[in-house]
LUMTITOR-899745 format. One record per residue (C-alpha): x, y, z; residue in three letters; residue number from 1. Coordinates in nm, 3 decimals, always signed. Example, Ala and Ser with C-alpha at 12.3 -4.5 7.8 and 13.67 -1.06 7.14 Angstrom:
<sites>
SITE,+1.230,-0.450,+0.780,ALA,1 .
SITE,+1.367,-0.106,+0.714,SER,2 .
</sites>
This chain:
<sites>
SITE,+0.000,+0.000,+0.000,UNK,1 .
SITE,+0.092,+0.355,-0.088,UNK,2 .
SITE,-0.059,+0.461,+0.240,UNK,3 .
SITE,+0.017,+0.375,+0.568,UNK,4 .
SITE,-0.232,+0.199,+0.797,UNK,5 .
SITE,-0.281,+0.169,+1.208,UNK,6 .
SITE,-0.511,+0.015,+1.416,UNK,7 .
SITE,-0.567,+0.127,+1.827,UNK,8 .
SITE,-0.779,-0.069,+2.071,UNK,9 .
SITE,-0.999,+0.093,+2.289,UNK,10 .
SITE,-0.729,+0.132,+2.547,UNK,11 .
SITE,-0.494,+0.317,+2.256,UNK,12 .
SITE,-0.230,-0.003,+2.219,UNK,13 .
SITE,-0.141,-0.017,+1.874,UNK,14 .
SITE,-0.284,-0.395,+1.761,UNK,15 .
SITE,-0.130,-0.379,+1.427,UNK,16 .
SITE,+0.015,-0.167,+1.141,UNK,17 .
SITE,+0.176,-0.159,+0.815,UNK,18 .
SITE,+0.566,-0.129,+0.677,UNK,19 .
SITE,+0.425,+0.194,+0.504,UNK,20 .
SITE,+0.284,+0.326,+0.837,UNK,21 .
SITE,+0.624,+0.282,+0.991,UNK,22 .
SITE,+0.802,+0.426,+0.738,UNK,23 .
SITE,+0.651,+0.756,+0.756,UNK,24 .
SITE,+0.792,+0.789,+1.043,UNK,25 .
SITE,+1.127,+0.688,+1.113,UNK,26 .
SITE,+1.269,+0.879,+1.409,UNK,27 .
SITE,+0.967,+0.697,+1.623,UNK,28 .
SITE,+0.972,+0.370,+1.384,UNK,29 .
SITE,+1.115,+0.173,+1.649,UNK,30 .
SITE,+0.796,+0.228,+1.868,UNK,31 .
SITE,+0.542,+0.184,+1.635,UNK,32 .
SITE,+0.471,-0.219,+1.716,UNK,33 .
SITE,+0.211,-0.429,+1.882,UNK,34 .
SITE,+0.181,-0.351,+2.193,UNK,35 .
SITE,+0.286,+0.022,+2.240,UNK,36 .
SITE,+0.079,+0.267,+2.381,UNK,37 .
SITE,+0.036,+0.520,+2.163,UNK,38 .
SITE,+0.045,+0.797,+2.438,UNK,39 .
SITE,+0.430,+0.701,+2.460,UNK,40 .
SITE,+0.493,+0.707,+2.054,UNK,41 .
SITE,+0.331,+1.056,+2.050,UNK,42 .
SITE,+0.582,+1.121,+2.336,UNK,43 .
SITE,+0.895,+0.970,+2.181,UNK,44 .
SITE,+0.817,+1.168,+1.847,UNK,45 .
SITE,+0.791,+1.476,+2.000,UNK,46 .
SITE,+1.121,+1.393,+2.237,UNK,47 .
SITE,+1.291,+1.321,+1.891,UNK,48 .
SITE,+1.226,+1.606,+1.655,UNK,49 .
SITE,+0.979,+1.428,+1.470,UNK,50 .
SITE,+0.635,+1.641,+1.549,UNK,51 .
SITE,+0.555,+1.924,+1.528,UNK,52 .
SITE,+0.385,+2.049,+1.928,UNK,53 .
SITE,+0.316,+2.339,+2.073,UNK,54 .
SITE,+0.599,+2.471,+2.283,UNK,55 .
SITE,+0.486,+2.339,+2.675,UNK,56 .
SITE,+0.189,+2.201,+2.547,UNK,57 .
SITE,+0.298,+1.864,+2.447,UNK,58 .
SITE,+0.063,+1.659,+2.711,UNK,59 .
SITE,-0.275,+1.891,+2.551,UNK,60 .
SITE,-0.147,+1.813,+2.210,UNK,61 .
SITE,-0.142,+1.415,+2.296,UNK,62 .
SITE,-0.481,+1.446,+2.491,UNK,63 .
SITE,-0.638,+1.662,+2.161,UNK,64 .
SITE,-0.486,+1.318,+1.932,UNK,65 .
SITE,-0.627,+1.084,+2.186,UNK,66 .
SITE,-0.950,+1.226,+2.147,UNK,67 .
SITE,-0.963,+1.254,+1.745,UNK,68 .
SITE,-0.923,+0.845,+1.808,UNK,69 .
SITE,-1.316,+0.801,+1.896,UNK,70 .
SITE,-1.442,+1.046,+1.621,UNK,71 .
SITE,-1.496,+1.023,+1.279,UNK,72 .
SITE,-1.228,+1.272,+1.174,UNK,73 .
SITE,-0.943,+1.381,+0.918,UNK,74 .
SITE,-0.633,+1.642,+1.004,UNK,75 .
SITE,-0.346,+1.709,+0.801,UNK,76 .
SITE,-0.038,+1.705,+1.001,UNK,77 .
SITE,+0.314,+1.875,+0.897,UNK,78 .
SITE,+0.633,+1.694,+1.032,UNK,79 .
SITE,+0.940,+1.854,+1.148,UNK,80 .
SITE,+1.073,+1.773,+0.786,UNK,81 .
SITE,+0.840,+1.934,+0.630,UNK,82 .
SITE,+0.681,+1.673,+0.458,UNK,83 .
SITE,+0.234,+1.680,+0.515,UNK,84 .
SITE,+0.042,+1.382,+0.623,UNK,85 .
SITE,-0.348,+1.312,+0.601,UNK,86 .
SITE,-0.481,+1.159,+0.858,UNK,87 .
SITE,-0.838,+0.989,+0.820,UNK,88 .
SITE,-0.992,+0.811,+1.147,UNK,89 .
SITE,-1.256,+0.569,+1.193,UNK,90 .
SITE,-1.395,+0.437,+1.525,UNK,91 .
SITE,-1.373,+0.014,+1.518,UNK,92 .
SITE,-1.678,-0.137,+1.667,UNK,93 .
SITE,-1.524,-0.218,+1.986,UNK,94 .
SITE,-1.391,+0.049,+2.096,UNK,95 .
SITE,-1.069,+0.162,+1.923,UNK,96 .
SITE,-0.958,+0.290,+1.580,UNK,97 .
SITE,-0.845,+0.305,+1.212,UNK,98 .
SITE,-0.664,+0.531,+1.088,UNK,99 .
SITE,-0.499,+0.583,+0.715,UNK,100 .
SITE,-0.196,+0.833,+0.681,UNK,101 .
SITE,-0.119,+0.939,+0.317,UNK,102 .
SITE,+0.134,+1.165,+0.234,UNK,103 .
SITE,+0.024,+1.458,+0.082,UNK,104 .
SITE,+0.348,+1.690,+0.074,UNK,105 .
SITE,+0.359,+1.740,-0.289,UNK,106 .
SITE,-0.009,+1.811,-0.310,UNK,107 .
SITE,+0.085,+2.076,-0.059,UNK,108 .
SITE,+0.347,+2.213,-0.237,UNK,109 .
SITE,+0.167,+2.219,-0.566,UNK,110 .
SITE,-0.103,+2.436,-0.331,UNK,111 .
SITE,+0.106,+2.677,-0.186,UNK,112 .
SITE,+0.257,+2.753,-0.491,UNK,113 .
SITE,-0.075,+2.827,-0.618,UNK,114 .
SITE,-0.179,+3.044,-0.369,UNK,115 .
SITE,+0.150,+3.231,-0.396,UNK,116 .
SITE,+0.045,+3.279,-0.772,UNK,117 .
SITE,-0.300,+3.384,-0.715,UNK,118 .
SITE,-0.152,+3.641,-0.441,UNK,119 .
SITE,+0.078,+3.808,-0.669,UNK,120 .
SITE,-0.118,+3.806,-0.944,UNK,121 .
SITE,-0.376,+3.977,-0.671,UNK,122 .
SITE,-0.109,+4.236,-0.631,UNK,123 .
SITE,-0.054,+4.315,-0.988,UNK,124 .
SITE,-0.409,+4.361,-1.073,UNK,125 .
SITE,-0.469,+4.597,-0.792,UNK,126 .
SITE,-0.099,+4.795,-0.865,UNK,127 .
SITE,-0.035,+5.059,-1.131,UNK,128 .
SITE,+0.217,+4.869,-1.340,UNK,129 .
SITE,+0.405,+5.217,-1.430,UNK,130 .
SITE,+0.393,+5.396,-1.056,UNK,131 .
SITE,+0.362,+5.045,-0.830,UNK,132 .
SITE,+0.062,+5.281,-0.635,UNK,133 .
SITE,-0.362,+5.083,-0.590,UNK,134 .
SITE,-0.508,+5.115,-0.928,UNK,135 .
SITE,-0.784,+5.358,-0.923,UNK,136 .
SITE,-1.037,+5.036,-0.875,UNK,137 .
SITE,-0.806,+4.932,-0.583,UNK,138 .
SITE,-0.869,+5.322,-0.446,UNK,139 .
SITE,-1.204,+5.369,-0.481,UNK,140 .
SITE,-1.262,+5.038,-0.273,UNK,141 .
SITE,-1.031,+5.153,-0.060,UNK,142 .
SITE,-1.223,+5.514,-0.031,UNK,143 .
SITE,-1.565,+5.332,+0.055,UNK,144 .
SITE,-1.373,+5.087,+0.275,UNK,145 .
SITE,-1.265,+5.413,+0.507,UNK,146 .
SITE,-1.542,+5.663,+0.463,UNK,147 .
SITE,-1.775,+5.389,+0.629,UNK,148 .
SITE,-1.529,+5.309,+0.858,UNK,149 .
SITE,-1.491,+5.696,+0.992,UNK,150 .
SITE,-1.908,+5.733,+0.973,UNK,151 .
SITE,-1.921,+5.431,+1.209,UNK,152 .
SITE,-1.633,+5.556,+1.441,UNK,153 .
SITE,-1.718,+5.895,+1.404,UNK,154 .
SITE,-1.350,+5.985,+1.251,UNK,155 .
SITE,-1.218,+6.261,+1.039,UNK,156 .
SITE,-1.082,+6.112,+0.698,UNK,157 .
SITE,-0.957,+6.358,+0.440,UNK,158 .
SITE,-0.909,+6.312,+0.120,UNK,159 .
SITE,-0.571,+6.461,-0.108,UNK,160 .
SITE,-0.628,+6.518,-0.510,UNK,161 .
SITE,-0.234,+6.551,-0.649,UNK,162 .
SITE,-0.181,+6.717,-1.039,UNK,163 .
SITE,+0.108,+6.698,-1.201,UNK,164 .
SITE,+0.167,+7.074,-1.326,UNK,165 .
SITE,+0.165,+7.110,-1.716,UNK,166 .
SITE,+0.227,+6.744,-1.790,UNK,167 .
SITE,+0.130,+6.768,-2.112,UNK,168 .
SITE,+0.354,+7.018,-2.172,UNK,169 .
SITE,+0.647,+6.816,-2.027,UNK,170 .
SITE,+0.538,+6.486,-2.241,UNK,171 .
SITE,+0.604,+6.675,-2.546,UNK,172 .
SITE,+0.886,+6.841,-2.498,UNK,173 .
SITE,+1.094,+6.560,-2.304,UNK,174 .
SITE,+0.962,+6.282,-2.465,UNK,175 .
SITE,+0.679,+5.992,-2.302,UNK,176 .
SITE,+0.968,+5.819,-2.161,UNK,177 .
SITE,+1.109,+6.088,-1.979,UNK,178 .
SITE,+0.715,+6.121,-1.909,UNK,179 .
SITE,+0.717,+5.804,-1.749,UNK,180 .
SITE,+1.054,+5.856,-1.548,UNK,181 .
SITE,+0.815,+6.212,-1.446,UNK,182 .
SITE,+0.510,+6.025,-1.291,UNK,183 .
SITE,+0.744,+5.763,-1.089,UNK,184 .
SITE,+0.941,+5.999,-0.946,UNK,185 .
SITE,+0.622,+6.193,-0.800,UNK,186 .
SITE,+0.524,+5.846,-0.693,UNK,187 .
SITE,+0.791,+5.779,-0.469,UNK,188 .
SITE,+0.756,+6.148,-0.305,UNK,189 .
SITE,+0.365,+6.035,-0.245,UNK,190 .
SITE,+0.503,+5.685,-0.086,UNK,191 .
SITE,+0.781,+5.853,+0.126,UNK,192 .
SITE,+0.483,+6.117,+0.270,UNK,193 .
SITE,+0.171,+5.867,+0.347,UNK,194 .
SITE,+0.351,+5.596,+0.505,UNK,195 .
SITE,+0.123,+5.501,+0.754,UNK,196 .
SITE,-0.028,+5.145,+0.656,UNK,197 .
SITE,-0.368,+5.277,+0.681,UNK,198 .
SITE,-0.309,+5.539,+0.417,UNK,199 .
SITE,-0.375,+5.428,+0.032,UNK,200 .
SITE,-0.169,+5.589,-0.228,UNK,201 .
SITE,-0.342,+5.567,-0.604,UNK,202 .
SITE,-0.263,+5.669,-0.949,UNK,203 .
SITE,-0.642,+5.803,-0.994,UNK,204 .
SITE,-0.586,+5.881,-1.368,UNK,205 .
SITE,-0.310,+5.964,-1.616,UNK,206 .
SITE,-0.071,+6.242,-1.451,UNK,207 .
SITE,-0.350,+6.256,-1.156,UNK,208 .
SITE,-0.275,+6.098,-0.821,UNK,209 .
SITE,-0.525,+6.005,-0.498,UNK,210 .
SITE,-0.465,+5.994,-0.140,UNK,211 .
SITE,-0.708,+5.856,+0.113,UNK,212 .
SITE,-0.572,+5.978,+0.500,UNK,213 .
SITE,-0.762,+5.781,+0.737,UNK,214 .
SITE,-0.831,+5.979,+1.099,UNK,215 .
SITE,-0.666,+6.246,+0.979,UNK,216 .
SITE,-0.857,+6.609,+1.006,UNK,217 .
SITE,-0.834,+6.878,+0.769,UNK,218 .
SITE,-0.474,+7.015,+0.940,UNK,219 .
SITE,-0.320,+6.721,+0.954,UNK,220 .
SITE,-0.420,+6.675,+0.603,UNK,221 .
SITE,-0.296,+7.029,+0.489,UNK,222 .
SITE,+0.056,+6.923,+0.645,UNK,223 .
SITE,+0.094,+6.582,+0.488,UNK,224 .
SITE,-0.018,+6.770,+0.123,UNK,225 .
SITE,+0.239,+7.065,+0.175,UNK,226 .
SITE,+0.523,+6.786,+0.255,UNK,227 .
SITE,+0.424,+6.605,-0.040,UNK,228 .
SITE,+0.457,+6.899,-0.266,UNK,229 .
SITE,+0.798,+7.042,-0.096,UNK,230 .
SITE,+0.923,+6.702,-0.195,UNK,231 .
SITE,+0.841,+6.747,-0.527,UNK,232 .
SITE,+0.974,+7.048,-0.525,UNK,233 .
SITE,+1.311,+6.920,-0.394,UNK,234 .
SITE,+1.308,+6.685,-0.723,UNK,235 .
SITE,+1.453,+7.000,-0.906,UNK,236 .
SITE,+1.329,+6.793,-1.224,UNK,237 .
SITE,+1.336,+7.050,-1.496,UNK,238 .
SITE,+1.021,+7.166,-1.655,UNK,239 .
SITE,+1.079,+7.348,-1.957,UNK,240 .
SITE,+0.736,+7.388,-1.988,UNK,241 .
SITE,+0.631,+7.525,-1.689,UNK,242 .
SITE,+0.674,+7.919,-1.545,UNK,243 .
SITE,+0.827,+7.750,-1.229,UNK,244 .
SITE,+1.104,+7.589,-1.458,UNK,245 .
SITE,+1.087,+7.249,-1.223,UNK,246 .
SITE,+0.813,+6.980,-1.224,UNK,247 .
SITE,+0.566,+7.093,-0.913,UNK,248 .
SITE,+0.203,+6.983,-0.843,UNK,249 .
SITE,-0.120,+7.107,-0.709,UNK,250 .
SITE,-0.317,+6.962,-0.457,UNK,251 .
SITE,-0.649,+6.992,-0.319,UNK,252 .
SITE,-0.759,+6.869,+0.047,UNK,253 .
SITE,-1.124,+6.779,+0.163,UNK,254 .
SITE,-1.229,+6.654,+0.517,UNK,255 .
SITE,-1.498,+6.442,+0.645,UNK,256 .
SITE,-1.528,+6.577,+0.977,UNK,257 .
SITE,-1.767,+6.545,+1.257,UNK,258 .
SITE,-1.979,+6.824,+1.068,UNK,259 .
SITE,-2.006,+6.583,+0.759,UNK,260 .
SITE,-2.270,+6.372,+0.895,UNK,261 .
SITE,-2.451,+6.437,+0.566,UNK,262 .
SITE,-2.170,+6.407,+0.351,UNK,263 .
SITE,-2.161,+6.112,+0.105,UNK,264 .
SITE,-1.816,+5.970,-0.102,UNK,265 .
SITE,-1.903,+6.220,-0.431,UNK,266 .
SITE,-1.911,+6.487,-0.207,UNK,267 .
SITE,-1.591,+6.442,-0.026,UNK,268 .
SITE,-1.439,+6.394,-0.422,UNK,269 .
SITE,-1.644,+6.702,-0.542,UNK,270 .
SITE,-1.471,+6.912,-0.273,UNK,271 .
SITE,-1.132,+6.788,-0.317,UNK,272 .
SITE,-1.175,+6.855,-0.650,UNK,273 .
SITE,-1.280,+7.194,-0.645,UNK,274 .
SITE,-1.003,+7.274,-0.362,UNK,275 .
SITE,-0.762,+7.130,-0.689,UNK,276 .
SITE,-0.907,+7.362,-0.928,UNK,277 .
SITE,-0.844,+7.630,-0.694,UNK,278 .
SITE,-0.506,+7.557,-0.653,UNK,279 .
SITE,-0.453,+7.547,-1.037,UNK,280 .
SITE,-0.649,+7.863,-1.092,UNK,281 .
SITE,-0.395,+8.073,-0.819,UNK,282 .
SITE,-0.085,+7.969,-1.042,UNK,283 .
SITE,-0.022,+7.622,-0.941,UNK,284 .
SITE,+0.238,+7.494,-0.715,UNK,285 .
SITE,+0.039,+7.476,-0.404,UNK,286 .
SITE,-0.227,+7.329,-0.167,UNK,287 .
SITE,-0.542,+7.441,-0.164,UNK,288 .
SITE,-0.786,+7.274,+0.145,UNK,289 .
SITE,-1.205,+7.283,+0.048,UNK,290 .
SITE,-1.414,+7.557,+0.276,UNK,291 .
SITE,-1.714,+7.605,+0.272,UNK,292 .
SITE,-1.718,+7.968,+0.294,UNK,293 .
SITE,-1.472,+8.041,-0.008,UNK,294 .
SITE,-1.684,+7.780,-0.216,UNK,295 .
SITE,-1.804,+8.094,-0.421,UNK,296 .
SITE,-1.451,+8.099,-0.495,UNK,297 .
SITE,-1.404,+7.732,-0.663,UNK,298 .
SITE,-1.575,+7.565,-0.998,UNK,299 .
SITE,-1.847,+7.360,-0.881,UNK,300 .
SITE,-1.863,+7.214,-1.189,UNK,301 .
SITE,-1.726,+6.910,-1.340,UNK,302 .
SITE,-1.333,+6.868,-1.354,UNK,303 .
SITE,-1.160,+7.073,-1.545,UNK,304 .
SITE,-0.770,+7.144,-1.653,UNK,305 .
SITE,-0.632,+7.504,-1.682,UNK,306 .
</sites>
């Protein structure tokens, strides 16, 4: 037989096994015979390196295996080698057990490489292949995730809306590769400033970045923007194209505060959208936060580039 086979009487002697059985185990081979209690073989193969038991816990991890003996059951149990057994149990009419081990190591393998796979492949599809930040799918689940999170906990979240300045202009005078260099460089400044793991960094659309600040108010939102665009700043990429000479962005900041009991997720993007156009309108190369009282001031109508 490929598998190995056991039999227990009710008093957990083993009564008889097979070569197979043995074999999967040889540090504790010697003690797997007629006549052994298998209280002491658990023992031994935990004594030898064999098993796998929770540190001080070795006598609860016997009793827990003693138990499985008088249920129906199946476990899959990794040795100290690494290799994966599966265990399948069956009561015997009088009183003890049967039990079949197969090995199942490369079926194990086979299944954590798969799940490996499907994680990184998880990864890609929610990662911007150019900038590495949540793809703007990844960020709007991400966005619902937190604003229902801060209405149930009553906690500020603000929201950060990042332009590149004159990208366009830069594309075609530096080339799209140089483009490309461009938008990963911002990137890494938007990485190095939200780098709490709560915080989700997105490319939301072409040159356009997002930032979702869980429990952060509108201040500490203000600071974390004006970081992010001194670091730009401190890129000293040249811009041609651009009246500052050096590749800078705008930003616009919106809050869901305790006052935004009303507020729902197009509203806190409305705002910081309007707070962006704002900061484009005033020349560029700044932060502009959403108030309610200078909304006279912003375009409350769809988004728009200057």
């Amino acid at each position: 037989m490929a598998d190995g086979l056991v039999m227990f009487d009710p008093d957990g002697r083993l009564v008889l096994c097979n070569a197979q059985y043995r074999a999967m185990f040889p540090k504790t081979a010697d003690m797997r015979v007629p006549g052994a209690d298998y209280r002491d073989i658990l023992r031994a193969s935990a004594q030898r390196g064999e098993a796998i038991t929770p540190p001080d816990e070795v006598e609860g991890w016997i009793a827990g295996i003693m138990a499985s003996q008088k249920l129906v059951s199946q476990r899959q149990v990794r040795l100290a080698d690494g290799r994966w057994l599966d265990v399948r149990t069956r009561p015997t009419g009088d009183g003890g057990s049967l039990s079949v081990f197969s090995d199942i190591t490369e079926a194990k393998q086979v299944e954590t490489e798969l799940l490996a796979l499907n994680e990184k492949l998880n990864l890609l599809a929610h990662r911007d292949g150019l900038t590495e930040l949540w793809t703007r799918r990844a960020f709007d689940e991400a966005l619902a995730r937190e604003f229902s999170r801060a209405r149930r906990n009553a906690a500020p979240l603000s929201l950060v809306i990042i332009d590149v300045d004159w990208f366009k202009r830069f594309n075609d005078h530096y080339g799209h590769p140089a483009g490309d260099e461009c938008l990963r460089a911002v990137s890494r400044c938007i990485q190095a400033t939200a780098r709490r793991p709560a915080d989700a960094a997105a490319r939301y659309g072409g040159e356009e970045f997002a930032l979702v600040l869980p429990e952060t108010d509108a201040r500490g939102a203000f600071v974390i923007a004006e970081t992010l665009r001194s670091k730009v700043r401190d890129l000293a990429m040249a811009h041609a194209g651009s009246e500052k000479s050096i590749v800078t962005v705008s930003i616009g900041v919106s809050t869901l505060d305790a006052d935004g009991a009303t507020m729902e997720i197009a509203d806190l993007l409305r705002r910081a959208d309007e707070a962006l156009y704002g900061a484009k309108a005033a020349g560029r190369d700044r932060v502009h936060g959403w108030r309610p009282h200078l909304s006279d001031q912003r375009s409350t109508g769809s988004r728009r580039k200057i």
